[in-house]
N, C-alpha and C positions, 0 to 999 in steps of 0.2 A: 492308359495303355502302358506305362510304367514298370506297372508287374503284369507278369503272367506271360504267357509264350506270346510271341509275337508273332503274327501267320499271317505269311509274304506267298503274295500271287505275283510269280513274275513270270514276265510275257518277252519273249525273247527268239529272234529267227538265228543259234546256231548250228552251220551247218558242218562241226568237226568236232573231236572229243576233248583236243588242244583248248575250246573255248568252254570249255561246259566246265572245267577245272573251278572256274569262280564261283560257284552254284556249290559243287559239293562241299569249298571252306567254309561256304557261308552257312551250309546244312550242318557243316558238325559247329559249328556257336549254340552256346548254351544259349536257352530263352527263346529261340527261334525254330517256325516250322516253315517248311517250305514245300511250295508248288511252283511247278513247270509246266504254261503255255509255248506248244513250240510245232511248227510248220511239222505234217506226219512226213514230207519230203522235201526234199532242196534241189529247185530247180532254179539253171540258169542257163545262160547260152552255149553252155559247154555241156549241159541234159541234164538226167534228174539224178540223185543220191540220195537214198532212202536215210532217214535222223539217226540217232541212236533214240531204242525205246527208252532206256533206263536211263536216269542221275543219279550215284550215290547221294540219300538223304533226300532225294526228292523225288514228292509224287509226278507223273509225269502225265498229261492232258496233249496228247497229238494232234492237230487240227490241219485237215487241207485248208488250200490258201486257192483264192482265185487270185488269177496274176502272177508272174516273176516272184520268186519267191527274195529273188535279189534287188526287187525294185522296192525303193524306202518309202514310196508316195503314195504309188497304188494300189500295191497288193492289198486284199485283202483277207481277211482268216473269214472262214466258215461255220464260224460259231456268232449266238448271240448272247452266249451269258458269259463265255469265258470261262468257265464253272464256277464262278465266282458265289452262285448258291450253295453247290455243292463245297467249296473253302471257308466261305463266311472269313473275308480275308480281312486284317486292321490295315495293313498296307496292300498296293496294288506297283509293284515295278515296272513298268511296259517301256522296254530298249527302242519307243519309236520317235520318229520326230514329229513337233506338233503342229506344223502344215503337212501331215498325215492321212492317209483313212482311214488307217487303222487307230492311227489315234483319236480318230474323230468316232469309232465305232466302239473302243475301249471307252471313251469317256462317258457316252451314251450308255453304255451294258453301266460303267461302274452306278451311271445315276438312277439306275432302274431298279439293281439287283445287288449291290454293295454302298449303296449311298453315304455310308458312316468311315468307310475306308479311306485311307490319306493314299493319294495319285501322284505317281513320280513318272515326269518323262524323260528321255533323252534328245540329249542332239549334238551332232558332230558338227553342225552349221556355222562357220567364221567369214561367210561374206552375207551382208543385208541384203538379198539381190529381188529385184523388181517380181513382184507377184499378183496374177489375177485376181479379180476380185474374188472367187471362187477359192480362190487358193486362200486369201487374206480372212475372209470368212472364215474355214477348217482353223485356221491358225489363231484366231481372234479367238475362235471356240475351246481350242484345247489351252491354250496358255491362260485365260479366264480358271477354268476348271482344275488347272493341276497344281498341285499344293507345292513342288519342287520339282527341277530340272535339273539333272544331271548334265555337266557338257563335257565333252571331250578334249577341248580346248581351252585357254583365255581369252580367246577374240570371241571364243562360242556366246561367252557369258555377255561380252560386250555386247553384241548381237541382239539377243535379248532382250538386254537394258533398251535396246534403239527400237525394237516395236513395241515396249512399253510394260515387259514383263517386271514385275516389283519383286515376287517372288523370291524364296531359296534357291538359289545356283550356286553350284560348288562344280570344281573341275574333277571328277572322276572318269576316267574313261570307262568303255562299255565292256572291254574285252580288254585284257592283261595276254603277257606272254606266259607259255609256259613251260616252269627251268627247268620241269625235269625230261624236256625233249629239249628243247634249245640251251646248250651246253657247251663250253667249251670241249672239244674233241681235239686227239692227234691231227694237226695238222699234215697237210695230203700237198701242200704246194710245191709247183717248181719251181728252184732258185732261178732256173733260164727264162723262164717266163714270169711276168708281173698281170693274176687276172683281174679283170674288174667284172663286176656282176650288180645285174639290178634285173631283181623279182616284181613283178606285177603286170596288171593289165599295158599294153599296145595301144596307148590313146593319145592324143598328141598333149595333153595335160600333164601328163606324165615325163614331156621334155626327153623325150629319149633319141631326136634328131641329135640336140646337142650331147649328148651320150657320144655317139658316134663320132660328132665331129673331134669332139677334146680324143677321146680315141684316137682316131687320125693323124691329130698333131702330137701324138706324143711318140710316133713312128714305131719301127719294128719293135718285137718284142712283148707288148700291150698287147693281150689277148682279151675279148668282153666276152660272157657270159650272158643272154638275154633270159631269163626266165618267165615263161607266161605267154599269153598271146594276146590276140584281141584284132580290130578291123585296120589299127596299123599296120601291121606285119608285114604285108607285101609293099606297100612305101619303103619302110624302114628297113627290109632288104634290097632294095634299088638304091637308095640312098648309100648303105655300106660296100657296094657295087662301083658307085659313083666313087667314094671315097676313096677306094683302092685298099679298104679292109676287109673285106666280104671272106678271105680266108683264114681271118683270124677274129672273125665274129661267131660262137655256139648258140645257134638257136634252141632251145628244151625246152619242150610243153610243160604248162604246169604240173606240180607233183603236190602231192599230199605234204600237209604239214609236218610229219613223222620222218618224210623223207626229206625235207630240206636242210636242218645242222649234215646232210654228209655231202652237199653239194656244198654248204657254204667253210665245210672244211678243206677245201679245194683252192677258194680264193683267197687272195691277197686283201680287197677290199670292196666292200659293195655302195653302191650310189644310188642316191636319188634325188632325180634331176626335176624335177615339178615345174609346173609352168605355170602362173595365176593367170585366172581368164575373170570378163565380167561378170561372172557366175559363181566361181570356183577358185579355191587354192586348196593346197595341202591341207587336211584336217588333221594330220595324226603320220602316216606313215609305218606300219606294222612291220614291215622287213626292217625298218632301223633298229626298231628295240631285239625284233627276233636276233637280227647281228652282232649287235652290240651283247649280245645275252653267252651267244656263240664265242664272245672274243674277236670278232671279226669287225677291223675298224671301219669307219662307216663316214661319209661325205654326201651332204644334203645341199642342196639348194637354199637360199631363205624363203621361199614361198611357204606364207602362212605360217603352221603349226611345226615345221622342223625344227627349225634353232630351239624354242621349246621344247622340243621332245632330247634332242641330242645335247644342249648347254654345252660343256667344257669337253664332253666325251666323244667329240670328231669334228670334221673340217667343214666351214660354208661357205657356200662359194655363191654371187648373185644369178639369181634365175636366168638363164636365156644367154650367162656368158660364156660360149666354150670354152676360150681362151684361160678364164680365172677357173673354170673343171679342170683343165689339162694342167693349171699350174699346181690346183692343191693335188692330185692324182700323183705330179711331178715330186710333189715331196716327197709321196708316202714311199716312190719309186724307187728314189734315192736314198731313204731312211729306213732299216728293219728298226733302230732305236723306236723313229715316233710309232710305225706300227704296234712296237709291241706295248709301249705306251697306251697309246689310242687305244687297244683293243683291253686293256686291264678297266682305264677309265671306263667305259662303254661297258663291260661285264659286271661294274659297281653299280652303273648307273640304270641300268632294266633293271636293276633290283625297284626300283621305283614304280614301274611298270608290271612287274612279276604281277602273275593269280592272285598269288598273296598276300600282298599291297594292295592291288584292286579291292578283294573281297575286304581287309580289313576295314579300307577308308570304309566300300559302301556298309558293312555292316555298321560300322561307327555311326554314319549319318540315319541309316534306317534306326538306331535308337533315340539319337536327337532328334529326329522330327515325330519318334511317337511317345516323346515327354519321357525319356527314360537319359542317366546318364552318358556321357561320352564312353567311359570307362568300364560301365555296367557289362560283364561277364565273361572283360578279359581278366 
């Protein structure tokens, strides 16, 4: 598999155009063809959103899903070949985890209808956490079968190693940001107000009680930005009630990825406050990089996968502490120097993270594992 085109099936649920960006770098690489397995819709608890049909450079294969199309265990796709006849693929990429059903329904198609094909799966997974036998079964099946594992993380890989996978694991993540929406822009802030903002799901994982508290203690002035929603929401506005912030808390539904460099042109600094549970920590953190990409300095938590993803390019503070939130918050408050510090470091560093870097690493590795050079056709 050395020479000749290389013709990659990948199987992948995005549901915006910000993500599909890694697919077309990797369609214009010499040596490579590419196909696109992808949900015909994206549904989630906020309703459905019909895909984009098209990927520059790639064929595209629409498939309903039974199930959430945001759920990573059970949904399932509605196909049994994948088109994997119709591709005749040498690799197969499927972005799933392998305590999956779709990975367990991918592994099955490829050993039916692509048997000769090298199987890569993913996983964001950094905690070992307790699983049914049923579960242990699908998982036993798919890490058996897949020739390499893509993780998200380093803990991911460790992970792994602890149910007994030998296998290739390298850390690529699944989804990069992308620079040419997430941008530094004119900043839009005001010097009387200091805002803090944190984008994502309303889930108490998310640590966003202590959001508000460090909020609180850093008194007038401190304005927070809530982005997103989820089944927190009405706690976590009782809670900013209680505080005595609730007037200087902005609640904003989620928006579109297109739309968020001009809200986070707006703030001062964005947070995320994560909480580990016995199930769960931070895998990744997507608004760190989106911010940091922005120019926009950024302060994590250590739960899990942040300090990784953000290294020297913004402030951590220990999970669950308000206290040490409101102090690092307190610097940036006091400091436009370290902001604008902060925000250069963090703009170098989603270079890391960029589509671009994404698609190189994974194009790199999909010629190392089908016997072809590292360097082969760059």
């Amino acid at each position: 598999m050395s020479t000749g085109v290389i013709r990659v099936l990948h199987i992948a649920r995005y549901r915006a155009p910000s993500m599909e960006r890694k697919l077309e770098l990797m369609a214009a690489q010499p040596g490579l063809a590419f196909w696109l397995v992808r949900p015909a819709v994206w549904q989630d608890e906020y309703g459905k959103v019909a895909v984009n049909p098209m990927v520059p450079g790639c064929s595209v294969f629409r498939v309903p899903m039974l199930g959430r199309t945001n759920d990573p265990h059970r949904a399932l796709y509605r196909t049994l070949t994948f088109g994997m006849r119709t591709v005749r693929p040498h690799l197969i990429h499927a972005e799933e985890e392998p305590d999956s059903l779709a990975a367990l329904q991918i592994v099955l198609a490829r050993r039916l209808f692509a048997p000769r094909a090298k199987l890569i799966l993913h996983t964001w997974q950094n905690v070992h956490r307790p699983k049914k036998w049923y579960v242990r079964l699908v998982t036993r099946i798919s890490l058996r079968e897949a020739d390499a594992i893509l993780c998200a993380n380093r803990e991911a890989v460790q992970v792994l190693r602890q149910m007994g996978y030998q296998g290739p694991a390298e850390v690529i993540p699944p989804v990069g940001v992308d620079t040419r929406i997430f941008r530094p822009m004119e900043r839009r802030t005001d010097p009387a107000t200091f805002r803090v903002a944190y984008a994502g799901r309303f889930v108490p994982e998310k640590g966003l009680d202590v959001l508000l508290k460090a909020v609180a203690l850093l008194g007038p002035g401190v304005e927070l930005w809530l982005i997103g929603d989820g089944p927190q929401r009405a706690a976590l506005q009782a809670l900013a009630q209680d505080l005595g912030i609730g007037e200087r808390v902005r609640w904003i539904p989620p928006v579109a990825p297109e739309q968020m460099p001009e809200l986070l042109a707006q703030v001062d600094v964005v947070v995320l406050p994560s909480r580990t549970t016995p199930v769960w920590k931070e895998q990744f953190g997507r608004i760190l990089v989106e911010a940091m990409a922005c120019g926009v300095p950024v302060v994590g938590s250590d739960s899990g996968a942040i300090p990784e993803v953000v290294g020297e390019a913004g402030l951590i503070f220990p999970e669950g502490d308000a206290e040490a939130l409101a102090s690092q918050l307190g610097r940036l408050l006091k400091s436009s120097d370290l902001r604008q510090e902060l925000g250069r470091r963090g703009q170098a560093r989603a270079w890391l993270y960029s589509q671009e870097q994404v698609a190189h690493e994974t194009v790199r590795f999909y010629r190392w594992l089908s016997g072809g050079s590292d360097e082969e056709g760059e």
